[in-house]
PQR file with spaces between the fields and no chain letter, atoms N, CA, C, O and H, PARSE charges and radii, in Angstrom:
ATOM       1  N    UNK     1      90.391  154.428  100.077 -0.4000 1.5000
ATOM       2  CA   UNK     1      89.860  153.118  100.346 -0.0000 2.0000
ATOM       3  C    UNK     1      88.971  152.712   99.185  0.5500 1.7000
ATOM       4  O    UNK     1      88.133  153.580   98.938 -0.5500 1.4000
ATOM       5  N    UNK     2      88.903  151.518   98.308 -0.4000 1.5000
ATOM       6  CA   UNK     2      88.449  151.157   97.793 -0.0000 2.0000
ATOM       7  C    UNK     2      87.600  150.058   98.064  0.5500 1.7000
ATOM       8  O    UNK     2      87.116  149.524   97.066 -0.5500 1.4000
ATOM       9  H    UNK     2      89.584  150.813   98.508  0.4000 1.0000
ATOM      10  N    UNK     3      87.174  149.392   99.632 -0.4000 1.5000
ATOM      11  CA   UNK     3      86.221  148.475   99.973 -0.0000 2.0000
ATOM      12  C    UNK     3      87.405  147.561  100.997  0.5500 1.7000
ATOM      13  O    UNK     3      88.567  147.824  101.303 -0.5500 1.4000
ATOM      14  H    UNK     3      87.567  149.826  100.442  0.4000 1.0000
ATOM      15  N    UNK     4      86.491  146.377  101.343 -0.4000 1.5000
ATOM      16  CA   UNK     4      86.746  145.640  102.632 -0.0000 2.0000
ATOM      17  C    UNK     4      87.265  144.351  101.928  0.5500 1.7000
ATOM      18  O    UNK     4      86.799  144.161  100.805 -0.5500 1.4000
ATOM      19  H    UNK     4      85.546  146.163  101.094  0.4000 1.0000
ATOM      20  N    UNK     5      88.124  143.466  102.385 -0.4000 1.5000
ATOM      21  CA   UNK     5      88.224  142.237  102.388 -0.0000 2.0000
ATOM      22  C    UNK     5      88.445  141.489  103.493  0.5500 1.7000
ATOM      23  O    UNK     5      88.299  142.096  104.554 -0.5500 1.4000
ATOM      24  H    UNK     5      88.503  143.621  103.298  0.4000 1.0000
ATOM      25  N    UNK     6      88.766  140.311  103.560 -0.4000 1.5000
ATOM      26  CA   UNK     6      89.078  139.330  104.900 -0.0000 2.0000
ATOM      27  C    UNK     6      90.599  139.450  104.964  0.5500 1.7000
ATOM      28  O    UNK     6      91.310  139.444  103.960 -0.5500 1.4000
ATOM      29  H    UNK     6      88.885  139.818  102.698  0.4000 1.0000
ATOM      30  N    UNK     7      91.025  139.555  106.154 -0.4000 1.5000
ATOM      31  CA   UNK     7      92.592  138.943  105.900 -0.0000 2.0000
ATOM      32  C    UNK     7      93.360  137.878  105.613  0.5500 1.7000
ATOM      33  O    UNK     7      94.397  137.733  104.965 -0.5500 1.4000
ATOM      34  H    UNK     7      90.447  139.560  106.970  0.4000 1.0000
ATOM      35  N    UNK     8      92.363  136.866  106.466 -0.4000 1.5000
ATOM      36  CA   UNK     8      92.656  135.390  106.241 -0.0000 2.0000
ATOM      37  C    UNK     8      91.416  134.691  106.289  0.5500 1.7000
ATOM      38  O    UNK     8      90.547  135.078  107.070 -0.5500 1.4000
ATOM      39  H    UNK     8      91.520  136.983  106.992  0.4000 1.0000
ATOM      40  N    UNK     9      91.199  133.554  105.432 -0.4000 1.5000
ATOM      41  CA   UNK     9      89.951  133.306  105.543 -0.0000 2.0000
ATOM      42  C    UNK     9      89.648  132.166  106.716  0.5500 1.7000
ATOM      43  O    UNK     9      88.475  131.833  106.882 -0.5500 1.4000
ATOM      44  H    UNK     9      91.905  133.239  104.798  0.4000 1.0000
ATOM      45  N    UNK    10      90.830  131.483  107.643 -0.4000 1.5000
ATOM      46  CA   UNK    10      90.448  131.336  108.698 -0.0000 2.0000
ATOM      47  C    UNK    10      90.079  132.321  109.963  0.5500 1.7000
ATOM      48  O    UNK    10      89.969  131.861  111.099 -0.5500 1.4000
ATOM      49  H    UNK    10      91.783  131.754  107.508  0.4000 1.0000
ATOM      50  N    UNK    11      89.927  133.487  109.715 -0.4000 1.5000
ATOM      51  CA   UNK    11      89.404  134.164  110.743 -0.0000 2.0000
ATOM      52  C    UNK    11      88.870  135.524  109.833  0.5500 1.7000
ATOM      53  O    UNK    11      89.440  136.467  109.286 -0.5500 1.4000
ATOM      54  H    UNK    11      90.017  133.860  108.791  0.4000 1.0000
ATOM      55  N    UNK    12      87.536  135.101  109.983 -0.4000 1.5000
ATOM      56  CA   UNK    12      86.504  135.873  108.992 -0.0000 2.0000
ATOM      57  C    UNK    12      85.978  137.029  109.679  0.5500 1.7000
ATOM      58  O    UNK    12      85.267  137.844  109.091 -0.5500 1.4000
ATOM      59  H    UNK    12      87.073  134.334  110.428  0.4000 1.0000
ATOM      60  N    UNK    13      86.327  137.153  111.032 -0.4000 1.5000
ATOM      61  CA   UNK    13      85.838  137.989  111.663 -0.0000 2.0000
ATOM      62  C    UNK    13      86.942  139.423  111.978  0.5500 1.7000
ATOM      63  O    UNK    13      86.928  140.274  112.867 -0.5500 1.4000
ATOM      64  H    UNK    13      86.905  136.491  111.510  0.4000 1.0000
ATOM      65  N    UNK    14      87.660  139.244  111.040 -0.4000 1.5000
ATOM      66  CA   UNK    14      88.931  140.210  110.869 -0.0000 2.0000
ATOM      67  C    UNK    14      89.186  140.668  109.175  0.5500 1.7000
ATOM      68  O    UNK    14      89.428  139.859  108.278 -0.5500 1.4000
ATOM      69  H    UNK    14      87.671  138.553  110.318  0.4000 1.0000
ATOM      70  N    UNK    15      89.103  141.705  109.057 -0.4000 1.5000
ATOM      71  CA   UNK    15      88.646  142.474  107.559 -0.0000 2.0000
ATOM      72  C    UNK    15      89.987  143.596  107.647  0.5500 1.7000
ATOM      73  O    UNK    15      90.761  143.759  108.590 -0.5500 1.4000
ATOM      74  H    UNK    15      88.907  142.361  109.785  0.4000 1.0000
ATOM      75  N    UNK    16      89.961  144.160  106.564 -0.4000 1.5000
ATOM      76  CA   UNK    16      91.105  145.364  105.918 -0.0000 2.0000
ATOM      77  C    UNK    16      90.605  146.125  104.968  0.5500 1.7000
ATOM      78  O    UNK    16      90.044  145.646  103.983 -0.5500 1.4000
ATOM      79  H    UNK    16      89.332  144.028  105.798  0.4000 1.0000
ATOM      80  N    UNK    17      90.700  146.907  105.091 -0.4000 1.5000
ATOM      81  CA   UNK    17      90.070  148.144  104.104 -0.0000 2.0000
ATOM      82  C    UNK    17      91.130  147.969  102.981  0.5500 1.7000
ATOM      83  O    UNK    17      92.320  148.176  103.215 -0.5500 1.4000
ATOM      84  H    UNK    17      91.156  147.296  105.891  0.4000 1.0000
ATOM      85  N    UNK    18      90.724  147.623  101.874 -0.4000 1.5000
ATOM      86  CA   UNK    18      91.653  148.126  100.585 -0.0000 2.0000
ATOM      87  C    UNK    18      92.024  149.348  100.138  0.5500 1.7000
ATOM      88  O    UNK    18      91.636  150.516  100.123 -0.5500 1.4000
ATOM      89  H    UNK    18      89.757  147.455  101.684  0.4000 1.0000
ATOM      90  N    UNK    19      92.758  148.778   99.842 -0.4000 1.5000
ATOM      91  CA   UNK    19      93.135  150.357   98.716 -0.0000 2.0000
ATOM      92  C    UNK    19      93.706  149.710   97.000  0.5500 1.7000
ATOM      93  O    UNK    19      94.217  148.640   96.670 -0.5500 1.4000
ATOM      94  H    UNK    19      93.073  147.829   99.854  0.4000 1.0000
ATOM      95  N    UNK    20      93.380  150.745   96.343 -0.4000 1.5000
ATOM      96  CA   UNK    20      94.357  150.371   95.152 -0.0000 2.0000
ATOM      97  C    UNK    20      94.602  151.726   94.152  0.5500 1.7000
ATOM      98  O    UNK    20      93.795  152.651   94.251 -0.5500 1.4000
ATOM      99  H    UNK    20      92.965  151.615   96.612  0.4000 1.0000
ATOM     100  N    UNK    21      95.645  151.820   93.259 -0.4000 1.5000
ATOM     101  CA   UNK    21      95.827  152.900   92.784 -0.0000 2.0000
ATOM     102  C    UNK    21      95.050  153.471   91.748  0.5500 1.7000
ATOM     103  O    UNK    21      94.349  152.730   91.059 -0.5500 1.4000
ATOM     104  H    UNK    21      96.300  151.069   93.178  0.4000 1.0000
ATOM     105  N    UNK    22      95.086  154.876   91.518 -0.4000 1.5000
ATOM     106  CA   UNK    22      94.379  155.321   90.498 -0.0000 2.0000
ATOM     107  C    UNK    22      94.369  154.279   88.778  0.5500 1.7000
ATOM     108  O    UNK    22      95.367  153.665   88.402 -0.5500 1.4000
ATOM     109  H    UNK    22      95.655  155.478   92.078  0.4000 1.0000
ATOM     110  N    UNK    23      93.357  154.304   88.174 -0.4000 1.5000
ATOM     111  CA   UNK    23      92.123  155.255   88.455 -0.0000 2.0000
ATOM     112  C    UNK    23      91.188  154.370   89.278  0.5500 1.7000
ATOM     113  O    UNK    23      90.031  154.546   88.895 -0.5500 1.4000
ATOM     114  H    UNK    23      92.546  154.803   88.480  0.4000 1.0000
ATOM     115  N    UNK    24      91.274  153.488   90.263 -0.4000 1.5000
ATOM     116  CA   UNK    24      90.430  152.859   91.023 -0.0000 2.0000
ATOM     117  C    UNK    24      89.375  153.548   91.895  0.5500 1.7000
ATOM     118  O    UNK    24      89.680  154.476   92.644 -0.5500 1.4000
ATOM     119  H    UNK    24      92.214  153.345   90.573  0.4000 1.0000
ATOM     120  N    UNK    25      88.136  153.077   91.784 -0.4000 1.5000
ATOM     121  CA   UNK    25      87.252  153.960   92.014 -0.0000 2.0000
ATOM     122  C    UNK    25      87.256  154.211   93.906  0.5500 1.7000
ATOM     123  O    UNK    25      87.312  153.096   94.423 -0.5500 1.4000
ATOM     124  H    UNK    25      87.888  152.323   91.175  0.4000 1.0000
ATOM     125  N    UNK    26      87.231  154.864   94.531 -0.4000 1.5000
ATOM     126  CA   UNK    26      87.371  154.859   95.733 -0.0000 2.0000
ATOM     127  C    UNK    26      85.927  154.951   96.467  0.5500 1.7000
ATOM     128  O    UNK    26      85.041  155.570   95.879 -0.5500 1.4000
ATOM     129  H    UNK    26      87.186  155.770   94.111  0.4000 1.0000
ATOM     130  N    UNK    27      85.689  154.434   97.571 -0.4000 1.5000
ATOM     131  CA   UNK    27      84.434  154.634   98.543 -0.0000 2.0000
ATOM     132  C    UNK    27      84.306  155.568   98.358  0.5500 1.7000
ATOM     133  O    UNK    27      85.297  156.178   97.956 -0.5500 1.4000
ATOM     134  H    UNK    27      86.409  153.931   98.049  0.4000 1.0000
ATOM     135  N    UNK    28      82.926  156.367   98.532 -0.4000 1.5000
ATOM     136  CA   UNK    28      82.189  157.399   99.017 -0.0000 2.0000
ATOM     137  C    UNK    28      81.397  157.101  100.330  0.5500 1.7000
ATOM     138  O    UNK    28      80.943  156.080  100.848 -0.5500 1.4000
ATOM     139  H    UNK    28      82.121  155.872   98.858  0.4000 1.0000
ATOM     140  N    UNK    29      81.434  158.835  100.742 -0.4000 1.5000
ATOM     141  CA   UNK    29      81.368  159.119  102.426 -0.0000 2.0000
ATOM     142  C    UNK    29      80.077  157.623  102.951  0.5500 1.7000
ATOM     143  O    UNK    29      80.118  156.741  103.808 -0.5500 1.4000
ATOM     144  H    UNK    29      81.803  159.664  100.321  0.4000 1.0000
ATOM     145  N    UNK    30      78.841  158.120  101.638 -0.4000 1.5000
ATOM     146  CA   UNK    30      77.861  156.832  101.936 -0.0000 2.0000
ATOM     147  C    UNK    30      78.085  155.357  101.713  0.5500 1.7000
ATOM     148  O    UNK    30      77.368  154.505  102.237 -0.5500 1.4000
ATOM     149  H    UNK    30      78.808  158.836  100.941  0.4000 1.0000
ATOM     150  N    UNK    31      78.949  155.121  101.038 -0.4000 1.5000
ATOM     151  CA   UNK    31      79.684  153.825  100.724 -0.0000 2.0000
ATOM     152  C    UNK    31      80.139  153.090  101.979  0.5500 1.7000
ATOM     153  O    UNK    31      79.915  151.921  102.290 -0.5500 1.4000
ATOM     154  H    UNK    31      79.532  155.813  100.611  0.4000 1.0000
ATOM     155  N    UNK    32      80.818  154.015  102.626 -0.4000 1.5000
ATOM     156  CA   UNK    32      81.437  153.358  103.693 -0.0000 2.0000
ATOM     157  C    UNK    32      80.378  153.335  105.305  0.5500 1.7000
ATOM     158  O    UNK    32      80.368  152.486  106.196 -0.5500 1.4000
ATOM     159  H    UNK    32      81.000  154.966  102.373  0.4000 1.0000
ATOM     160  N    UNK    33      79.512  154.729  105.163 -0.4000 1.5000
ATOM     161  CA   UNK    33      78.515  154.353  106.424 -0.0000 2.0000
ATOM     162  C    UNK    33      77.875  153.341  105.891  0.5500 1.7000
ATOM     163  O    UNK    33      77.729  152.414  106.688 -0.5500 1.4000
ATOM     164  H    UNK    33      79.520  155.419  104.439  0.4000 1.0000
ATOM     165  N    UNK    34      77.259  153.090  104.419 -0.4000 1.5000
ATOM     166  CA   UNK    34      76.179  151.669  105.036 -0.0000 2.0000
ATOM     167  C    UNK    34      76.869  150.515  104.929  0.5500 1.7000
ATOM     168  O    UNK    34      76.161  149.525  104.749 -0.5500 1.4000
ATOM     169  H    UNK    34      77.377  153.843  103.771  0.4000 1.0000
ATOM     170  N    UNK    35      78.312  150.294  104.999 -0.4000 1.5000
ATOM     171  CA   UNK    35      79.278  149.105  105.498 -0.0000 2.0000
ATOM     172  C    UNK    35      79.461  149.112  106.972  0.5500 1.7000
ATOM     173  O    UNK    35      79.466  148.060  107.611 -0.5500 1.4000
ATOM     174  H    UNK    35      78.888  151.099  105.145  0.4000 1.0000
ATOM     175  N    UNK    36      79.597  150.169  107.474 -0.4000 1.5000
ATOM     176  CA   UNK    36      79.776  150.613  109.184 -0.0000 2.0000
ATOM     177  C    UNK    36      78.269  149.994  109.679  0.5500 1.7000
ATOM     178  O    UNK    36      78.179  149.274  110.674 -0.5500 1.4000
ATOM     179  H    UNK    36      79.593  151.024  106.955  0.4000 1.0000
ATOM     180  N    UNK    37      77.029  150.400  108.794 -0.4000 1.5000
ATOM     181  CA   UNK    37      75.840  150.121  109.989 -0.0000 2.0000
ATOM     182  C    UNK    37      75.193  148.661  109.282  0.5500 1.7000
ATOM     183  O    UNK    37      74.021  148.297  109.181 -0.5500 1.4000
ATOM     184  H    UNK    37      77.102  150.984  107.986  0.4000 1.0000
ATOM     185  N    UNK    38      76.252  148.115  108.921 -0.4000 1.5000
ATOM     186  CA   UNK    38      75.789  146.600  108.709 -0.0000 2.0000
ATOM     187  C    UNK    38      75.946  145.770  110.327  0.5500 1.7000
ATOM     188  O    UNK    38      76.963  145.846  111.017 -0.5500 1.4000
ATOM     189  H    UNK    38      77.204  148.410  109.004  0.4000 1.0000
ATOM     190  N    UNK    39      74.951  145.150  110.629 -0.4000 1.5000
ATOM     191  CA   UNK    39      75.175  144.994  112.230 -0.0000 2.0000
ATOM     192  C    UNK    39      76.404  143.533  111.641  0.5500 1.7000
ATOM     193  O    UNK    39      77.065  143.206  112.627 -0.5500 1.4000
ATOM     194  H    UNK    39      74.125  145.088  110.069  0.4000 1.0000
ATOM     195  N    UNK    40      76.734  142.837  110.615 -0.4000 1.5000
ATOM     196  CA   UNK    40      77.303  141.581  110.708 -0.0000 2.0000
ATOM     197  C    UNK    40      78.884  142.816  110.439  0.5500 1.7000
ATOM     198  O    UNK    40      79.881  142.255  110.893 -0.5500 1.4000
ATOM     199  H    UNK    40      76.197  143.103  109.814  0.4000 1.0000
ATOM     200  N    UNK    41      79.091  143.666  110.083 -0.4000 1.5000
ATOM     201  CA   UNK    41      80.738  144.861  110.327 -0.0000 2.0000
ATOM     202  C    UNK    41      80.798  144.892  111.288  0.5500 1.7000
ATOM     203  O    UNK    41      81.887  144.659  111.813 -0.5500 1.4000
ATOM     204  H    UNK    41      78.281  144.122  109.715  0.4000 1.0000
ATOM     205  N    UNK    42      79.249  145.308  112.359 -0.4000 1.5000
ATOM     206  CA   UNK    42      80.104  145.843  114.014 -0.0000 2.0000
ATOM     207  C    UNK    42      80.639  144.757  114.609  0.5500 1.7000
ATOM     208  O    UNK    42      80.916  144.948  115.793 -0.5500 1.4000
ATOM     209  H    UNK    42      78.364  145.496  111.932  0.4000 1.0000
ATOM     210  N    UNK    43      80.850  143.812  114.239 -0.4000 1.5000
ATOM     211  CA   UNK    43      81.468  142.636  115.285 -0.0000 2.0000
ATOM     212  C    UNK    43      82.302  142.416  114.573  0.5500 1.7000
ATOM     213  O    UNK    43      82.512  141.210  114.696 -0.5500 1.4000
ATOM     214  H    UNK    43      80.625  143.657  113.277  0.4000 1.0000
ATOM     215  N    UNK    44      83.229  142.979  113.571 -0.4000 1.5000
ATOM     216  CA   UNK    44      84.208  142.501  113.316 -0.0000 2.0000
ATOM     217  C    UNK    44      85.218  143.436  113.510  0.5500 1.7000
ATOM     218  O    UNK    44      84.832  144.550  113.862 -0.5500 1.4000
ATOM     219  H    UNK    44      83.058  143.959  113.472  0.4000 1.0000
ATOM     220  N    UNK    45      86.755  143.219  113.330 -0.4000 1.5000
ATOM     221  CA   UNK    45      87.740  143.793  113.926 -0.0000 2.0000
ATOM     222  C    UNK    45      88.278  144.520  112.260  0.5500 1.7000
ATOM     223  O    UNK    45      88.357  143.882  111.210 -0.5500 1.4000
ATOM     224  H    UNK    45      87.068  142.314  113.044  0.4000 1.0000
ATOM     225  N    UNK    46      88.528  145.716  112.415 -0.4000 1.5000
ATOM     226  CA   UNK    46      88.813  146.225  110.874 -0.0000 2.0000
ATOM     227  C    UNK    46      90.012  146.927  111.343  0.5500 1.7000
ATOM     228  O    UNK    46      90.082  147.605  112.368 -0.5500 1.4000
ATOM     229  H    UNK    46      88.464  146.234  113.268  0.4000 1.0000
ATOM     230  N    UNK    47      91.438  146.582  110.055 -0.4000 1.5000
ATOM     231  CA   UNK    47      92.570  146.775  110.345 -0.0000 2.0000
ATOM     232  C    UNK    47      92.652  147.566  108.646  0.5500 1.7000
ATOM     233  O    UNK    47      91.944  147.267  107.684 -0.5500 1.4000
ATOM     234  H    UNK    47      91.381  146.030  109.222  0.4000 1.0000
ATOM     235  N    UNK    48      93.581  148.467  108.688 -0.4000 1.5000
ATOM     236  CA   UNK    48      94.082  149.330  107.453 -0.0000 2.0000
ATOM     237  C    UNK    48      95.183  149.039  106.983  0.5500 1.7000
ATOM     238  O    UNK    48      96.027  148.957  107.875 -0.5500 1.4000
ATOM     239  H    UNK    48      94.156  148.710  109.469  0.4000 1.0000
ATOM     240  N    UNK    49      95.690  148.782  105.674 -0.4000 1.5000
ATOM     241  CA   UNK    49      96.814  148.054  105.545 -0.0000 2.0000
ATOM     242  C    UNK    49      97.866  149.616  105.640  0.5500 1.7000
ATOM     243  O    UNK    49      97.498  150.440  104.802 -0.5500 1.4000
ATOM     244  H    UNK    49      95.005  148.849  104.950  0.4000 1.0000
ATOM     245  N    UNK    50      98.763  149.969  106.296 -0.4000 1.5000
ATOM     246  CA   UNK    50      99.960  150.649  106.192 -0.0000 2.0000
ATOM     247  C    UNK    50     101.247  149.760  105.500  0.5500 1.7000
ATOM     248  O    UNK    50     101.730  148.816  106.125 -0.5500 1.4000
ATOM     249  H    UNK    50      99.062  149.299  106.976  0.4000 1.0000
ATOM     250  N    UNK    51     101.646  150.066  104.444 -0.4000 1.5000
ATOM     251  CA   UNK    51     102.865  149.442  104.410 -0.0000 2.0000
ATOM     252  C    UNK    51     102.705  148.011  104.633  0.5500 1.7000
ATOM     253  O    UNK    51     101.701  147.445  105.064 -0.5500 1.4000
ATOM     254  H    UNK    51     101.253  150.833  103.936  0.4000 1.0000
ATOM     255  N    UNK    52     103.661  147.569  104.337 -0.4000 1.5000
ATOM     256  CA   UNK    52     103.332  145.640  104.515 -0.0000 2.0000
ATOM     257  C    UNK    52     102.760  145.607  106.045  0.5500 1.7000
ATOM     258  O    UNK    52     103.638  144.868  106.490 -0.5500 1.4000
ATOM     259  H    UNK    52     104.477  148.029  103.987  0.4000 1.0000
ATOM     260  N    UNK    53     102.024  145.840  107.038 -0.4000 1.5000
ATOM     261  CA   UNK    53     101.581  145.871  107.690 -0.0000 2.0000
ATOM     262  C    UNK    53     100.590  146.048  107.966  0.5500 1.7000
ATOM     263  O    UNK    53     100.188  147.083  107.435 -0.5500 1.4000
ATOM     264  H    UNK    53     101.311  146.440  106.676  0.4000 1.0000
ATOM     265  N    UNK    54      99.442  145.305  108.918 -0.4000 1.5000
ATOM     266  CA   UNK    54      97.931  145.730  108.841 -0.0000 2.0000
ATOM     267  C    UNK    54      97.779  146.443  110.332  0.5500 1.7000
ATOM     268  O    UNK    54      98.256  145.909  111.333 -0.5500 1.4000
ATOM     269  H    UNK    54      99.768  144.464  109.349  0.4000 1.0000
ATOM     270  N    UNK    55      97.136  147.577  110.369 -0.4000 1.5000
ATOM     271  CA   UNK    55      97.007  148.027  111.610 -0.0000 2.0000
ATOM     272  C    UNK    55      95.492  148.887  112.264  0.5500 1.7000
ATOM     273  O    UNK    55      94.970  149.908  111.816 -0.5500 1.4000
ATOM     274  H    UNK    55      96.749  148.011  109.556  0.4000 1.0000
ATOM     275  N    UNK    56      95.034  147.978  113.546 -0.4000 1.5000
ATOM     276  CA   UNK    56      93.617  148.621  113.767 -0.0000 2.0000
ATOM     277  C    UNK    56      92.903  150.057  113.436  0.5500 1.7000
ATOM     278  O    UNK    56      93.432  151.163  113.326 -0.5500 1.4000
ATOM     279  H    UNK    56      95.458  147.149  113.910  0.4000 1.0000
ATOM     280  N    UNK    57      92.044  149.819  113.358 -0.4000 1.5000
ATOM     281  CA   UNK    57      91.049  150.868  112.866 -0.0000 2.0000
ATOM     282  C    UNK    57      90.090  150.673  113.991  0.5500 1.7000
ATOM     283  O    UNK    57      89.372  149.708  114.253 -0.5500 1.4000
ATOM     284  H    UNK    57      91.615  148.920  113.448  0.4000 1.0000
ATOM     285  N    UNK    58      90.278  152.035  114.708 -0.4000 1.5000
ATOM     286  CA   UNK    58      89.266  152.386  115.927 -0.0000 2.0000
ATOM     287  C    UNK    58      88.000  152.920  115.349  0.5500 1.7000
ATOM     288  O    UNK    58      87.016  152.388  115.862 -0.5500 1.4000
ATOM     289  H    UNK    58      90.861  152.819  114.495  0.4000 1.0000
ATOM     290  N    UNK    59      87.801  153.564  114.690 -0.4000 1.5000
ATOM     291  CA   UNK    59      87.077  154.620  114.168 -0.0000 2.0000
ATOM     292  C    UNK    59      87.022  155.313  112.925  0.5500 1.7000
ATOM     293  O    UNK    59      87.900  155.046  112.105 -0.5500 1.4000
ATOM     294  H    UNK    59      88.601  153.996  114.273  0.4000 1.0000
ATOM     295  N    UNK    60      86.236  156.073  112.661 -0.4000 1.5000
ATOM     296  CA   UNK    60      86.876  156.850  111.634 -0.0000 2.0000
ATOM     297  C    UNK    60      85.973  158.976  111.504  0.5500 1.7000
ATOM     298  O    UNK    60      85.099  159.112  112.361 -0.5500 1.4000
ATOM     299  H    UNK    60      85.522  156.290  113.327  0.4000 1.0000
ATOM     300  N    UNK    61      86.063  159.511  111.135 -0.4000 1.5000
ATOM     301  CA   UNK    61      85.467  160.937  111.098 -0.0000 2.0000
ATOM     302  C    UNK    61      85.809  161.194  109.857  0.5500 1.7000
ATOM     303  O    UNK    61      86.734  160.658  109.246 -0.5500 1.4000
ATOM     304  H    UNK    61      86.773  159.400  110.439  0.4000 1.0000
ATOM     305  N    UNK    62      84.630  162.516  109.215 -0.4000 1.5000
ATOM     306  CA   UNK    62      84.839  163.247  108.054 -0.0000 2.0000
ATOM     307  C    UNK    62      85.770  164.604  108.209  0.5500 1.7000
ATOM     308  O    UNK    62      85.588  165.326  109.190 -0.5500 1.4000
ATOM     309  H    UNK    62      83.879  162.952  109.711  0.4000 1.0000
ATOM     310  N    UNK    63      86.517  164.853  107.474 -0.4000 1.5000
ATOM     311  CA   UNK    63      86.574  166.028  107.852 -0.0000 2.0000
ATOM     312  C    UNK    63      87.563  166.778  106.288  0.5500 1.7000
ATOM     313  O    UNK    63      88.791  166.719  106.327 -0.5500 1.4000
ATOM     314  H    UNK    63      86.665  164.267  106.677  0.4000 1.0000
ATOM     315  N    UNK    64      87.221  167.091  105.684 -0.4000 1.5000
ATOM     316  CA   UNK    64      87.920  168.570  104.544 -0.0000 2.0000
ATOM     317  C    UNK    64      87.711  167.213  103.431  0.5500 1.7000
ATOM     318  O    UNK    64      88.595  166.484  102.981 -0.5500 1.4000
ATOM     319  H    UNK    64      86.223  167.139  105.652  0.4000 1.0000
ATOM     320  N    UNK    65      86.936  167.189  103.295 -0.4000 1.5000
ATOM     321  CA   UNK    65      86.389  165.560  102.129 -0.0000 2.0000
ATOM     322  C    UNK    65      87.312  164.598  102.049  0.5500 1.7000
ATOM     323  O    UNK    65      87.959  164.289  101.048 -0.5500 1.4000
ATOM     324  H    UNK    65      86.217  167.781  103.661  0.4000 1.0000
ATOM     325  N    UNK    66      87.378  164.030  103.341 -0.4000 1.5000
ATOM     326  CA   UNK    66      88.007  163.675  103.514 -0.0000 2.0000
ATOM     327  C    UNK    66      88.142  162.429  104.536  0.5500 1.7000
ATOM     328  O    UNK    66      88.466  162.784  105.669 -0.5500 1.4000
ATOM     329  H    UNK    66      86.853  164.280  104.154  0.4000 1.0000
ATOM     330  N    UNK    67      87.944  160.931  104.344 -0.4000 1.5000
ATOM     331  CA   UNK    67      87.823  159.973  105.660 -0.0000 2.0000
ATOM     332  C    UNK    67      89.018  159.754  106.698  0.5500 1.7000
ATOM     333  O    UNK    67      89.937  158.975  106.443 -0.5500 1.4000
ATOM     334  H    UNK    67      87.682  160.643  103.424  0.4000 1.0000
ATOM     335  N    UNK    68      88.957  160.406  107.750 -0.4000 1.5000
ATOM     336  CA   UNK    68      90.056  159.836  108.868 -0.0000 2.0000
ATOM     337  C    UNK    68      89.950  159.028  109.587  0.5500 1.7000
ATOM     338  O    UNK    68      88.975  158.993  110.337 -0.5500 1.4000
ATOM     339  H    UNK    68      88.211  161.038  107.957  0.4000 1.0000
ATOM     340  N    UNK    69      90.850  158.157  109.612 -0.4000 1.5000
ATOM     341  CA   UNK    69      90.834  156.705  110.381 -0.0000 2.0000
ATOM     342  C    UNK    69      91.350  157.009  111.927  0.5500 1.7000
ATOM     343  O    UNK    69      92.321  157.676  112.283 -0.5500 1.4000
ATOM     344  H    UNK    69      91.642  158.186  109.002  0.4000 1.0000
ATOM     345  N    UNK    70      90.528  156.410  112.599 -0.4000 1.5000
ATOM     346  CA   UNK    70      91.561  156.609  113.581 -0.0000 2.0000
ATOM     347  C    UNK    70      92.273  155.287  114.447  0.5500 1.7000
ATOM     348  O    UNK    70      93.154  155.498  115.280 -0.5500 1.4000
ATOM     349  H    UNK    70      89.739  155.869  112.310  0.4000 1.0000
């Protein structure tokens, strides 16, 4: 993940985690909690792009250095 954008900018309250390829610098573990404990993130709906497709993001955990979405 390389950071957040909007999906559409008529509905601002719906975001996507980017990605982009090397050598693009990617989030770190703290990068992404103080985006999570922004209280204007918790009200929004965050989707992960898979494939031409965007799909919810419940959650996420650390685990083997590593961010899992869930």
């Amino acid at each position: 993940m390389t950071g957040v954008a909007p999906i559409d900018p008529d509905q601002p309250d719906r975001i996507v985690l980017t990605t982009a390829p090397a050598p693009a610098h990617a989030l770190k573990r703290w990068e992404l909690i103080m985006l999570t404990h922004d209280p204007a993130m918790r009200r929004r709906m965050v989707y992960a792009q898979q494939g031409d497709q965007t799909v919810p993001v419940f959650g996420f955990a650390f685990a083997d250095h590593a961010i899992v979405l869930h």
